[in-house]
NUNUTOR-668692 format. One line per field, with one value per residue (C-alpha): residue number from 1; residue in three letters; x negated, y, z. Coordinates in steps of 0.1 Angstrom, whole numbers, always signed. Example, Ala and Ser with C-alpha at 12.3 -4.5 7.8 and 13.67 -1.06 7.14 Angstrom:
BEGIN
i	c(1/2)
aa	c(ALA/SER)
x	c(-123/-137)
y	c(-45/-11)
z	c(+78/+71)
***
This chain:
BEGIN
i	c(1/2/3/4/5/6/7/8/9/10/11/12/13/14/15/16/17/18/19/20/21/22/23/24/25/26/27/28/29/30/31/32/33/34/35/36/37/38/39/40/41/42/43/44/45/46/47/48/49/50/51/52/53/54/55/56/57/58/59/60/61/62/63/64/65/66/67/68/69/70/71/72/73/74/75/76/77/78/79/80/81/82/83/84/85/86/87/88/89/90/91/92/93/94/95/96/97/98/99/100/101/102/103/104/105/106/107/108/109/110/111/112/113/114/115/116/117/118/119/120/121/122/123/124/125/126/127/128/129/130/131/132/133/134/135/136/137/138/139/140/141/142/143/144/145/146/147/148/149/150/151/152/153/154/155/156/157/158/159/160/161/162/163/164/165/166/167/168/169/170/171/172/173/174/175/176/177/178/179/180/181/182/183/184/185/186/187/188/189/190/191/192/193/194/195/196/197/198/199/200/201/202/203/204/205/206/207/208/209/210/211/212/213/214/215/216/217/218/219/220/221/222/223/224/225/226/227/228/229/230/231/232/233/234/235/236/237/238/239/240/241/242/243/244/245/246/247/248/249/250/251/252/253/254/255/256/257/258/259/260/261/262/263/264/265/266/267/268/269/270/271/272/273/274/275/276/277/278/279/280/281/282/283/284/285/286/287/288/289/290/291/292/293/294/295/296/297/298/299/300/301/302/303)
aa	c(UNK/UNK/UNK/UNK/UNK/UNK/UNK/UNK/UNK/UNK/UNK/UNK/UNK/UNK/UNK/UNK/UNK/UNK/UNK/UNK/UNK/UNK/UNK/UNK/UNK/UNK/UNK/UNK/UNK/UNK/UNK/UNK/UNK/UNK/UNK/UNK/UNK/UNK/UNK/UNK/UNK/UNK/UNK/UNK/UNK/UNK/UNK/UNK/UNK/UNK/UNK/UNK/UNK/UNK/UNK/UNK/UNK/UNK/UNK/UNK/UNK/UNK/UNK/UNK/UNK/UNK/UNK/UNK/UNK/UNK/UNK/UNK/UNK/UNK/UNK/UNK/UNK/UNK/UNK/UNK/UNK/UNK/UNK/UNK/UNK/UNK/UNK/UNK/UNK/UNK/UNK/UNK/UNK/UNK/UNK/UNK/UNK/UNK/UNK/UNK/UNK/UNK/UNK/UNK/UNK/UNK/UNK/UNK/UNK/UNK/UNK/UNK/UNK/UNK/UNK/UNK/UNK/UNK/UNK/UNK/UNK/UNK/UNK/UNK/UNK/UNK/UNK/UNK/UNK/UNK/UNK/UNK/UNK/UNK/UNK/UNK/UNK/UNK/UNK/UNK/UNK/UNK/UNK/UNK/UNK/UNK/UNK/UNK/UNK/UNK/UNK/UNK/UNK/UNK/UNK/UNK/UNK/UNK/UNK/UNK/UNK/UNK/UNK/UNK/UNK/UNK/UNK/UNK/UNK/UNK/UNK/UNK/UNK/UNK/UNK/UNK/UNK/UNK/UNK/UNK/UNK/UNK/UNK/UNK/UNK/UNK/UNK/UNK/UNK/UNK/UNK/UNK/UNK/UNK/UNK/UNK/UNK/UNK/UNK/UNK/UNK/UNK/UNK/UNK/UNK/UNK/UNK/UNK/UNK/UNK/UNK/UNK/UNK/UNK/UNK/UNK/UNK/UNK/UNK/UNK/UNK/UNK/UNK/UNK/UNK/UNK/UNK/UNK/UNK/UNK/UNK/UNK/UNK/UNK/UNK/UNK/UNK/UNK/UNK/UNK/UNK/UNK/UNK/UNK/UNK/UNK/UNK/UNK/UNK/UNK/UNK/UNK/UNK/UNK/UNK/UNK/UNK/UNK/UNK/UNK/UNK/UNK/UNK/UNK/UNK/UNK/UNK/UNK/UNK/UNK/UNK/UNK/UNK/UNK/UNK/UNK/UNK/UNK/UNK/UNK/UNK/UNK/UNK/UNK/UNK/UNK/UNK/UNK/UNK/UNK/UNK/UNK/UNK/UNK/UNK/UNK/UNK/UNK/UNK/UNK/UNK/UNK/UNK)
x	c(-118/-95/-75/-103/-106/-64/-72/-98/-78/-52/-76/-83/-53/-41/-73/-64/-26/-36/-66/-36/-14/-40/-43/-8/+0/-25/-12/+20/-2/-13/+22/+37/+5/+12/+42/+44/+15/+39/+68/+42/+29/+68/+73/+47/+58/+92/+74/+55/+88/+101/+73/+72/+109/+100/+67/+94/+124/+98/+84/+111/+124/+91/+98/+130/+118/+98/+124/+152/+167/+161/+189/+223/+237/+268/+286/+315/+344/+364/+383/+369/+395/+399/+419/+434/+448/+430/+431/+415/+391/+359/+350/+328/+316/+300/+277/+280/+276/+300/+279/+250/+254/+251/+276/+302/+287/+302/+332/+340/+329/+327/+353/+380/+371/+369/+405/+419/+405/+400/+411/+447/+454/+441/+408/+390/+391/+368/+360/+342/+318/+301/+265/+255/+222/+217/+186/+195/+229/+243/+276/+286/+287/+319/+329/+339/+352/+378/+385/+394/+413/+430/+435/+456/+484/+483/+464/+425/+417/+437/+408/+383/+396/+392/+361/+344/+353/+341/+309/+286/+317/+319/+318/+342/+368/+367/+371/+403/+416/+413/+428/+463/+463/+464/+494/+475/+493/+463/+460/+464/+432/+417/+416/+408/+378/+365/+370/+343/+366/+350/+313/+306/+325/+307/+273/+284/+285/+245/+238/+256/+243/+205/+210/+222/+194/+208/+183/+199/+232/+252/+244/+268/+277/+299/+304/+340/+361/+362/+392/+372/+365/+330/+315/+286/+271/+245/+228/+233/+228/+191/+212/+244/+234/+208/+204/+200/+170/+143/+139/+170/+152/+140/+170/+197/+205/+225/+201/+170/+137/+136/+171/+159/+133/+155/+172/+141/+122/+123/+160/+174/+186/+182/+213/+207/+250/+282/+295/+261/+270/+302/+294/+270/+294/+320/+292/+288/+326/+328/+301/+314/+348/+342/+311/+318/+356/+361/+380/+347/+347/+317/+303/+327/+337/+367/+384)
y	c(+283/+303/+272/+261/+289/+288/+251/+258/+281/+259/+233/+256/+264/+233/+221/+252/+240/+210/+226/+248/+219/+190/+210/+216/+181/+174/+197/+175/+143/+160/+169/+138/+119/+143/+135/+95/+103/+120/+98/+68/+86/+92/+50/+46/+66/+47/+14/+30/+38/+5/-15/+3/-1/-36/-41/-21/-45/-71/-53/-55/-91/-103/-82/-97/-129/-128/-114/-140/-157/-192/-207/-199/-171/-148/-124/-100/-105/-78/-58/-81/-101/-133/-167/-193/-197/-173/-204/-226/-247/-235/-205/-198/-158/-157/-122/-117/-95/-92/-89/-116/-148/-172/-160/-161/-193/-203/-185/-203/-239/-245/-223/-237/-273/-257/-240/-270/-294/-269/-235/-246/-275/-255/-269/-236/-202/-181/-146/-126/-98/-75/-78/-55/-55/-17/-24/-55/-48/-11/-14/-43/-16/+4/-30/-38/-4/-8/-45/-30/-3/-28/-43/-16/-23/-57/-72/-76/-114/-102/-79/-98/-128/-105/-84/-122/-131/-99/-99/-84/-55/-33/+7/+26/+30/-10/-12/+13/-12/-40/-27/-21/-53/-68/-40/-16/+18/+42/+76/+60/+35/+63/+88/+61/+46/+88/+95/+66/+55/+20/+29/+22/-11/-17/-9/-28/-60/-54/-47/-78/-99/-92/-93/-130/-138/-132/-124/-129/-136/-161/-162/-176/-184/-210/-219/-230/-199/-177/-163/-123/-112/-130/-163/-176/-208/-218/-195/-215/-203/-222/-254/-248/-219/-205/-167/-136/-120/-102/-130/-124/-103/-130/-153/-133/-158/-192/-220/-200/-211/-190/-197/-238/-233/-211/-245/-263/-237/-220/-200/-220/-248/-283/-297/-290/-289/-275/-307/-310/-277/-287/-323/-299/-278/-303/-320/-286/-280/-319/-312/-277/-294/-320/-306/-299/-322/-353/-371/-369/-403/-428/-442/-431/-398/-378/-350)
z	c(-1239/-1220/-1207/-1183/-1157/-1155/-1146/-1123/-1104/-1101/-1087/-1060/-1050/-1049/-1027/-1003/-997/-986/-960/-946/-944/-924/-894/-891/-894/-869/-844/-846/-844/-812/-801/-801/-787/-756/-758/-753/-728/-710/-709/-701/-671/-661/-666/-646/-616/-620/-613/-585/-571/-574/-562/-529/-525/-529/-503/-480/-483/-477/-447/-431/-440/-420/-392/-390/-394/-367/-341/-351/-320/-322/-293/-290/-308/-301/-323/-325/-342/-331/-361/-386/-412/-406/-420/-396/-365/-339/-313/-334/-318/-338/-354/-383/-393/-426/-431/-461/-493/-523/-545/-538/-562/-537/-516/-548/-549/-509/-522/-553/-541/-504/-490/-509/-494/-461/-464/-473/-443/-417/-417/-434/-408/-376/-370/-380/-380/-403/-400/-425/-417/-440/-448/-476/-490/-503/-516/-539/-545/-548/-551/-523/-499/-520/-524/-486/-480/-509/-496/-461/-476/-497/-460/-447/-471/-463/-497/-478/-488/-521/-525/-514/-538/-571/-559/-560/-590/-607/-587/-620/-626/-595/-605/-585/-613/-615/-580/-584/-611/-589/-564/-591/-601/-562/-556/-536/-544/-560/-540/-508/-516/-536/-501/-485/-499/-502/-466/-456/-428/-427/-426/-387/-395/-422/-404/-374/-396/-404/-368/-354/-382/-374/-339/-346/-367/-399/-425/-457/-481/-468/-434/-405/-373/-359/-325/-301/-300/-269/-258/-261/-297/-294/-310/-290/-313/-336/-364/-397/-426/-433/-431/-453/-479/-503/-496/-511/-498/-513/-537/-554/-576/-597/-594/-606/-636/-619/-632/-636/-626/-597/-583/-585/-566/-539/-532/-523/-500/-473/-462/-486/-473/-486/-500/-541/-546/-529/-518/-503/-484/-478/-461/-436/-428/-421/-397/-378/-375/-362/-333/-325/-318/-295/-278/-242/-243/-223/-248/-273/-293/-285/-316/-340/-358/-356/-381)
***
């Protein structure tokens, strides 16, 4: 008889552990529901962020668009590196961006054809400028200062080769290792690329590029060499070159949806290969070289 009250209690007890114990657990429930609420609201706020850097890159690519010159051109090439002879009969300036996949693209495929043809055998002269697109690409700006500090020990296209070819791996300590494997000695690049020398270069290359129209990755300009440092010819980057531009974003992959249908629209050009953009460019060259010369061939083409 004396067994059941001991059980009874112990019922009780039991029942009143567990009432202490739901409202504590609850108060965690509660915790951690503020908690993901939180970060959520922080997500969100990172989107928010991003979307209006977006509307404002795209703000400004129509504003652009809309003041972009639509004769002739002319550009500076003063101070900027260049490969061939500097009397060659034409000149072509790329704007460009080291780390925008189309212009790895021109670098891998058409330039190469080019160098052979043109630039090697005296016909052309090519000149690169620097056209870095903060928003898209972050670390293409670093990358041309540490190709033209590369450039003051003699080892710029050296620089410019390798930064290319390692377009997705372009941190500062990578750009340091680059720069040992092309022989540039370390604490001279290293002050070099931290004292921001090249900057107004740098931002000179953006400046000069819009003013000639340029509103995306690669863009050029080729026209009959001048004996100042200037290039006056014809804008032409819609007819030899997809571009990075705002739409980048979503083309990132080579061969993705996005990037195909970059080859078909608008700033993109419409050749759908590199020897397609090569043939164009060998076209241009051709026209730029005999324009204005009385020894021009009638009804036949010349090299």
């Amino acid at each position: 008889m004396k067994r059941t009250p001991i059980a009874l209690l112990l019922l009780l007890g039991l029942a009143s552990a567990l009432g202490a114990q739901a409202p504590e657990d609850s108060t965690r429930d509660l915790t951690a529901i503020k908690s993901d609420l939180a970060r959520t609201k922080a997500d969100l706020e990172t989107v928010k962020g991003q979307l209006a850097q977006v509307l404002r890159l795209l703000s400004q690519r129509s504003a652009q668009g809309s003041g972009a010159p639509s004769g002739p051109v002319r550009t500076s090439v003063a101070d900027a590196p260049s490969l061939g002879r500097a009397d060659a009969p034409v000149t072509l300036v790329e704007f460009s961006d080291f780390q925008c996949p189309f212009c790895g693209r021109f670098f891998a495929t058409t330039l190469p054809a080019l160098k052979q043809d043109y630039i090697d055998t005296g016909k052309l002269r090519y000149v690169f400028r620097d056209f870095p697109l903060d928003q898209l690409h972050p670390n293409a700006r670093n990358a041309a200062a540490a190709a033209h500090c590369a450039g003051e020990q003699g080892k710029y296209w050296e620089m410019h080769d390798v930064l290319f070819q390692n377009q997705r791996a372009l941190a500062p300590t990578q750009l340091t290792e680059y720069a040992r494997t092309v022989g540039v000695a370390g604490p001279e690049f290293g002050q070099c690329v931290a004292s921001g020398r090249y900057a107004s270069q740098i931002e000179r290359g953006l400046t000069d590029g819009a003013a000639a129209g340029v509103q995306g990755t690669p863009g050029f300009v080729i026209g009959r060499t001048m004996a100042a440092d200037t290039v006056e010819g014809t804008r032409a980057h819609r007819a030899h070159a997809p571009r990075c531009t705002h739409r980048e974003h979503n083309a990132r992959r080579p061969g993705g949806p996005s990037s195909r249908r970059l080859h078909g629209r608008a700033g993109a050009g419409r050749f759908r290969s590199a020897s397609g953009a090569t043939g164009r460019l060998r076209r241009c060259i051709t026209r730029q070289h005999w324009r204005g010369r009385s020894d021009r061939p009638v009804g036949g083409r010349r090299g």
